[in-house]
BADRENLUM-891063 format. One record per residue (C-alpha): residue number from 1; residue in one letter; x, y, z. Coordinates in nm, 3 decimals. Each point is the difference from the previous one (the first is absolute). Example, Ala and Ser with C-alpha at 12.3 -4.5 7.8 and 13.67 -1.06 7.14 Angstrom:
! residues 2
<rec num="1" residuo="A" X="1.230" Y="-0.450" Z="0.780"/>
<rec num="2" residuo="S" X="0.137" Y="0.344" Z="-0.066"/>
//
This chain:
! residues 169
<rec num="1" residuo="X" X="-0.871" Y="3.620" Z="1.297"/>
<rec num="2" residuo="X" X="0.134" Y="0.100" Z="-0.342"/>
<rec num="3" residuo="X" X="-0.145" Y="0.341" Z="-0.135"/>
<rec num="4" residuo="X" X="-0.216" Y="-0.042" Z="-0.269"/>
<rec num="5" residuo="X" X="0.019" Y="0.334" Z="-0.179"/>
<rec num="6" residuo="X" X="0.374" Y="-0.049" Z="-0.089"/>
<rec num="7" residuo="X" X="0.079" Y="0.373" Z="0.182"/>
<rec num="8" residuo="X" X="0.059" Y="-0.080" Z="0.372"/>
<rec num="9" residuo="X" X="0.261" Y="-0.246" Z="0.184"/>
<rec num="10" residuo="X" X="-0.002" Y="-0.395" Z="-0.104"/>
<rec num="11" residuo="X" X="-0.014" Y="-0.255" Z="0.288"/>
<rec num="12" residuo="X" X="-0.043" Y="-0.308" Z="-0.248"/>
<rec num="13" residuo="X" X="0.231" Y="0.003" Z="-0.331"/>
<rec num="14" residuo="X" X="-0.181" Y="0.101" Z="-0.362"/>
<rec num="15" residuo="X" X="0.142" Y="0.105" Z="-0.312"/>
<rec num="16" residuo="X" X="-0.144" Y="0.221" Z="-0.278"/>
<rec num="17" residuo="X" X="0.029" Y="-0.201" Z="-0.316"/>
<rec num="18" residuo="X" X="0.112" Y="0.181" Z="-0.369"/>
<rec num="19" residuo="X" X="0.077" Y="-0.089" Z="-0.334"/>
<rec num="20" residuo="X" X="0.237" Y="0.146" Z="-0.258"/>
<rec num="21" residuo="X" X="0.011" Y="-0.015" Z="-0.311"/>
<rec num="22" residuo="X" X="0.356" Y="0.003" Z="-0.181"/>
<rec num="23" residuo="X" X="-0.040" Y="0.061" Z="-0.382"/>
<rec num="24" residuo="X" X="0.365" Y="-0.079" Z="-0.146"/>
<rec num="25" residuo="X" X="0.132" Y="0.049" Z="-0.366"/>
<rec num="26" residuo="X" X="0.275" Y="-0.145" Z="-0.119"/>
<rec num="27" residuo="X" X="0.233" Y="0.244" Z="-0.167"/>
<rec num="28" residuo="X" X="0.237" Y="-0.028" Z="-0.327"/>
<rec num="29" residuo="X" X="0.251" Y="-0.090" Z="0.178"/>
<rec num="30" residuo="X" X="-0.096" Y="-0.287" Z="0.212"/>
<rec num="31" residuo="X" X="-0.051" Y="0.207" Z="0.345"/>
<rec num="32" residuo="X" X="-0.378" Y="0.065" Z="0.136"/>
<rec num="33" residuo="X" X="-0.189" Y="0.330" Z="0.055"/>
<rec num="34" residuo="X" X="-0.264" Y="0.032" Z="0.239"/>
<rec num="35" residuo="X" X="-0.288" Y="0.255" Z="-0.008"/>
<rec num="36" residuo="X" X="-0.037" Y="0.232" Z="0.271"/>
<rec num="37" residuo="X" X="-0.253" Y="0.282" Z="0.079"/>
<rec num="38" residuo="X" X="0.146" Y="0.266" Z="0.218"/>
<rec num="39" residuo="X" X="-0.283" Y="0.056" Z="0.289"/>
<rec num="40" residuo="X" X="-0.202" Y="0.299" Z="0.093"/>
<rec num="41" residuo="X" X="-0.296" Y="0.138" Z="0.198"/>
<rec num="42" residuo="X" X="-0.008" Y="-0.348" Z="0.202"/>
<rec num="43" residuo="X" X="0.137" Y="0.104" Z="0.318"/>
<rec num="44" residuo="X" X="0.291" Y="-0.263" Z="0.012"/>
<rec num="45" residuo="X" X="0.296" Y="0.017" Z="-0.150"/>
<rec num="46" residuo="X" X="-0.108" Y="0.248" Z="-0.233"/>
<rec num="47" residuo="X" X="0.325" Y="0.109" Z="-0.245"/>
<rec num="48" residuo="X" X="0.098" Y="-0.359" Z="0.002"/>
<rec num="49" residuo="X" X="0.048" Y="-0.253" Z="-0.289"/>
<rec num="50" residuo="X" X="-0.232" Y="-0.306" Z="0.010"/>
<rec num="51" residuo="X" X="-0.088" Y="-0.311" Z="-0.166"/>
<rec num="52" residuo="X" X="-0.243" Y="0.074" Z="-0.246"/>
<rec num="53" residuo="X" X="-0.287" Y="-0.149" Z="0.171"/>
<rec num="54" residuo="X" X="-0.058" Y="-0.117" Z="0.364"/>
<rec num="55" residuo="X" X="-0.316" Y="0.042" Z="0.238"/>
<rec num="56" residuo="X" X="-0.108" Y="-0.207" Z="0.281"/>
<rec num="57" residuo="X" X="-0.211" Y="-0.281" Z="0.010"/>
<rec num="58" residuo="X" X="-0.364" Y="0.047" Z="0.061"/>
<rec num="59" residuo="X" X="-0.211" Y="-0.204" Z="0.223"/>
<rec num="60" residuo="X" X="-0.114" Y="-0.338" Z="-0.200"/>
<rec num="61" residuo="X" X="0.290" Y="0.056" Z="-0.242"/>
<rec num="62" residuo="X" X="0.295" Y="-0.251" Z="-0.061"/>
<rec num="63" residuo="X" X="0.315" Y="0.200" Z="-0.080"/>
<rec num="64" residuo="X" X="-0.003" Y="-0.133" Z="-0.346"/>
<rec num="65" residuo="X" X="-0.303" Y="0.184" Z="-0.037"/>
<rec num="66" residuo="X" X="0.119" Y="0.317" Z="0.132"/>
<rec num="67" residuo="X" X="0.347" Y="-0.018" Z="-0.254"/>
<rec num="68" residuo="X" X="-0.230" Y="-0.023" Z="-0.274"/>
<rec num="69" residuo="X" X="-0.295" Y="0.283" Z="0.094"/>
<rec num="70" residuo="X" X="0.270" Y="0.225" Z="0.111"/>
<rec num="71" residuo="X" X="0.197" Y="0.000" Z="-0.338"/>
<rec num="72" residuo="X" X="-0.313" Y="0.067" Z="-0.144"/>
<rec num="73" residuo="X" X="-0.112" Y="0.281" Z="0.238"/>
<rec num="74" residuo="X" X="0.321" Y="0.159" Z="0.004"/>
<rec num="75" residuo="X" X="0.192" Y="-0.072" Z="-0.317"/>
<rec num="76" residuo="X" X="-0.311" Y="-0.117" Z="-0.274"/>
<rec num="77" residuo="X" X="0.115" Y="-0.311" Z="-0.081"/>
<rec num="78" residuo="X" X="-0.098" Y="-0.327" Z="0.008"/>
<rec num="79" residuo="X" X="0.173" Y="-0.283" Z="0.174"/>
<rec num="80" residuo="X" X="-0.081" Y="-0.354" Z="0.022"/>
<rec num="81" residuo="X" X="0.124" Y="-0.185" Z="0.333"/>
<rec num="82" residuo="X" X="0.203" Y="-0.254" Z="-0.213"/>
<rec num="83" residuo="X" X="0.214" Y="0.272" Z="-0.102"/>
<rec num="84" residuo="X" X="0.030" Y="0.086" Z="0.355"/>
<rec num="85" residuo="X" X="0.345" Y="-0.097" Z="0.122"/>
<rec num="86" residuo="X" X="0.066" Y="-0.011" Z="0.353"/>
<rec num="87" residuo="X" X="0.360" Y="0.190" Z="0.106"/>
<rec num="88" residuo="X" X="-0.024" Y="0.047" Z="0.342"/>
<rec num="89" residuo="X" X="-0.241" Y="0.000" Z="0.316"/>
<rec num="90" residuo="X" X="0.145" Y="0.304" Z="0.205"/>
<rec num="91" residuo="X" X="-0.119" Y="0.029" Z="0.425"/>
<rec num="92" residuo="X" X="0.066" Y="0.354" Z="0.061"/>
<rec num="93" residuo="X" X="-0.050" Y="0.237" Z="0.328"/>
<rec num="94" residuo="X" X="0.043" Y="0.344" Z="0.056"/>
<rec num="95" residuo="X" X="0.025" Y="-0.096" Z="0.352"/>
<rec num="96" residuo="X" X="-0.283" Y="0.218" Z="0.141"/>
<rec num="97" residuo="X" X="-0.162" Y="-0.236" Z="0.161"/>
<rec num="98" residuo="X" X="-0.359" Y="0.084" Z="-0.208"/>
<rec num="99" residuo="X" X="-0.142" Y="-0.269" Z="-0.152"/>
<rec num="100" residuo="X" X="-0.013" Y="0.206" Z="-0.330"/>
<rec num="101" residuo="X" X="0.374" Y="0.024" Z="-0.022"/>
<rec num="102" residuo="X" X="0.024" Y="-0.430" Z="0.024"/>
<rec num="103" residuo="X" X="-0.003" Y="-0.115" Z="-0.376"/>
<rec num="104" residuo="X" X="0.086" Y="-0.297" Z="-0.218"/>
<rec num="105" residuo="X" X="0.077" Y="0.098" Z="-0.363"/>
<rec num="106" residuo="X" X="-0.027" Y="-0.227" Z="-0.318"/>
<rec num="107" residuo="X" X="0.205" Y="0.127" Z="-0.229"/>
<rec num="108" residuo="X" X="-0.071" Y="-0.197" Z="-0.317"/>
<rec num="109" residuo="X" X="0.177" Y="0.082" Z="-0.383"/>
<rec num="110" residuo="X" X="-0.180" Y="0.029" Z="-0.348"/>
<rec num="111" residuo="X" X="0.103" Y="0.015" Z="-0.342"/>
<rec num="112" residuo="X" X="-0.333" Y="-0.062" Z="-0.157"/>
<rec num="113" residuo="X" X="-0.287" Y="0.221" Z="0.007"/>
<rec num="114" residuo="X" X="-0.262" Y="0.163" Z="-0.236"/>
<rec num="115" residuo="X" X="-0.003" Y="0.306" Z="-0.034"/>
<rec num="116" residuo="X" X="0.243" Y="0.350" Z="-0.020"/>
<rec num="117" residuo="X" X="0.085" Y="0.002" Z="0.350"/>
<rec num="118" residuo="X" X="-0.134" Y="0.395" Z="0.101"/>
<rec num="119" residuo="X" X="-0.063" Y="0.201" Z="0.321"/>
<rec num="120" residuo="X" X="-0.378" Y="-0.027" Z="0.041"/>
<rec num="121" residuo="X" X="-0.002" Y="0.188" Z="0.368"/>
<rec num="122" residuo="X" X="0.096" Y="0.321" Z="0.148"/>
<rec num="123" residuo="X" X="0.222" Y="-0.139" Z="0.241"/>
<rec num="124" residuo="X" X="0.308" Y="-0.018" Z="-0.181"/>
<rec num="125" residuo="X" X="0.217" Y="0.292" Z="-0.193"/>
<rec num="126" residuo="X" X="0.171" Y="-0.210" Z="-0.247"/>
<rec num="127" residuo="X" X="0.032" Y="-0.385" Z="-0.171"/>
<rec num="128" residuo="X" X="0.330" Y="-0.086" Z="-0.115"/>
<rec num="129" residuo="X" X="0.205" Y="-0.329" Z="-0.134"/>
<rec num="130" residuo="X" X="0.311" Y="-0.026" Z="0.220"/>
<rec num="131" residuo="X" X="0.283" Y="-0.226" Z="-0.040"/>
<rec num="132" residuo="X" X="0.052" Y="-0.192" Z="0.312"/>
<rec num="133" residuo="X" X="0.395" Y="0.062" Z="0.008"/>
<rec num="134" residuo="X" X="-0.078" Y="0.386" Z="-0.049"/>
<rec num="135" residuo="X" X="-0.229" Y="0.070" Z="0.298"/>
<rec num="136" residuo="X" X="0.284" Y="0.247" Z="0.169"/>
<rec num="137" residuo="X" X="-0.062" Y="0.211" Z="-0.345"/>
<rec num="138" residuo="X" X="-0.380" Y="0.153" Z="0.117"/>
<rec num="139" residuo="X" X="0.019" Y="0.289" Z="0.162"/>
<rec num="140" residuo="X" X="-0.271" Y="-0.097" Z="0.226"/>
<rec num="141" residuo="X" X="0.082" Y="-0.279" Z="0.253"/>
<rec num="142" residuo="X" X="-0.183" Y="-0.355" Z="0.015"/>
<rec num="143" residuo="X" X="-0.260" Y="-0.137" Z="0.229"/>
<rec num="144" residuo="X" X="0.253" Y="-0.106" Z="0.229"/>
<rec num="145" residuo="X" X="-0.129" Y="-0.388" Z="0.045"/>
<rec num="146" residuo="X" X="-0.054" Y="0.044" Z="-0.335"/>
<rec num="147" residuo="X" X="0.342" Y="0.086" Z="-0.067"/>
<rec num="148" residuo="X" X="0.125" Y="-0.323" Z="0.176"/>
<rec num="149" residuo="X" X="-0.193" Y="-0.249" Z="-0.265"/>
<rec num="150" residuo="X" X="0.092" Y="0.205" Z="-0.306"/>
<rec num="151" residuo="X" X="0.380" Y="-0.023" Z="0.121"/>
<rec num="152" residuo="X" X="-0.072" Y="-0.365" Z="0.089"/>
<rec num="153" residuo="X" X="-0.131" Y="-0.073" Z="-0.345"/>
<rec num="154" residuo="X" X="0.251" Y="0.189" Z="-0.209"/>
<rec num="155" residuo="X" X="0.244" Y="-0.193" Z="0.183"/>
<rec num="156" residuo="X" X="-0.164" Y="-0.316" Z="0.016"/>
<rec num="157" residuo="X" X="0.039" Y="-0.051" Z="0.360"/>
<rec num="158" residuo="X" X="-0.380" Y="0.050" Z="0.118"/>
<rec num="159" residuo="X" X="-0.124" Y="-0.269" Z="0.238"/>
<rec num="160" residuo="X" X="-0.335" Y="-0.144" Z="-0.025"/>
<rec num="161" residuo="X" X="-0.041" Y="0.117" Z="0.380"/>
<rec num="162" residuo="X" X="0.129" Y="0.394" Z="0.065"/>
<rec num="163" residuo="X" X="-0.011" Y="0.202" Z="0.315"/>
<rec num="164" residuo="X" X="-0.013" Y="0.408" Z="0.030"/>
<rec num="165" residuo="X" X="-0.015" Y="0.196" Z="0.290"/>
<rec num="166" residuo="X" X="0.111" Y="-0.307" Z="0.276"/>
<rec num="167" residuo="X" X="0.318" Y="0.035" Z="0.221"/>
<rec num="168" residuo="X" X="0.124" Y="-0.316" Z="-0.145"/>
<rec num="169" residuo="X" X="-0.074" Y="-0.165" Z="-0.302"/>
//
């Protein structure tokens, strides 16, 4: 019997499903920046770089959905699902053995939106455009699964399918 709350021990396999939202610019010089908010007050991996938008899915809600309410709810803009480009679909673990630590990620790209991208809540410190090949420059570190699609993207080695957490790959 699987354990419905997400909190105890899983018998039966589930994932908790997210999106995230990539907004990328391209630069002056050819390369991409991506915005980031650095993450506070949410109890995980607070101090952190992260994609500028990302939530899980809610209950009824395709992951399409989700991309586009939480660039909205987190950043203010607008985002149509045909500008929605899909980079990679990330199965991560933090090998707990919780149910809430089992997740699938849909990392998807942007480069049209409406809207000045903005924070709009209190959970992170700080918004900033970040070229992809100059990640090492923040003094904060990135979201560490995070940190594996950026680096896949700025150097255009990131899979359709990624792993994170696994013994092997």
């Amino acid at each position: 019997m699987s354990d419905p709350s997400g909190d105890g021990p899983i018998h039966r396999y589930r994932v908790v499903p997210a999106a995230y939202v990539l907004l990328l610019r391209e630069e002056a010089d050819g390369s991409d920046s991506a915005l980031l908010q650095l993450r506070t007050g949410t109890g995980f991996m607070d101090g952190h770089w992260a994609c500028g938008a990302a939530g899980h899915v809610e209950a009824g809600e395709s992951v399409l959905a989700a991309a586009v309410r939480e660039a909205a709810e987190e950043l203010g803009v607008e985002v149509d699902t045909a500008g929605l480009l899909p980079l990679t679909v990330m199965h991560r673990t933090q090998g707990t053995g919780l149910a809430i630590d089992e997740r699938v990620d849909v990392f998807f790209s942007c480069r049209r939106w409406r809207g000045d991208p903005r924070l709009q809540e209190d959970k992170a410190a700080d918004l900033r455009w970040v070229r992809l090949d100059a990640l090492d420059s923040l003094a904060e570190p990135v979201v560490p699964h995070e940190r594996q699609v950026l680096d896949g993207l700025a150097a255009g080695t990131l899979a359709p399918v990624t792993a994170f957490g696994f013994a092997q790959h």
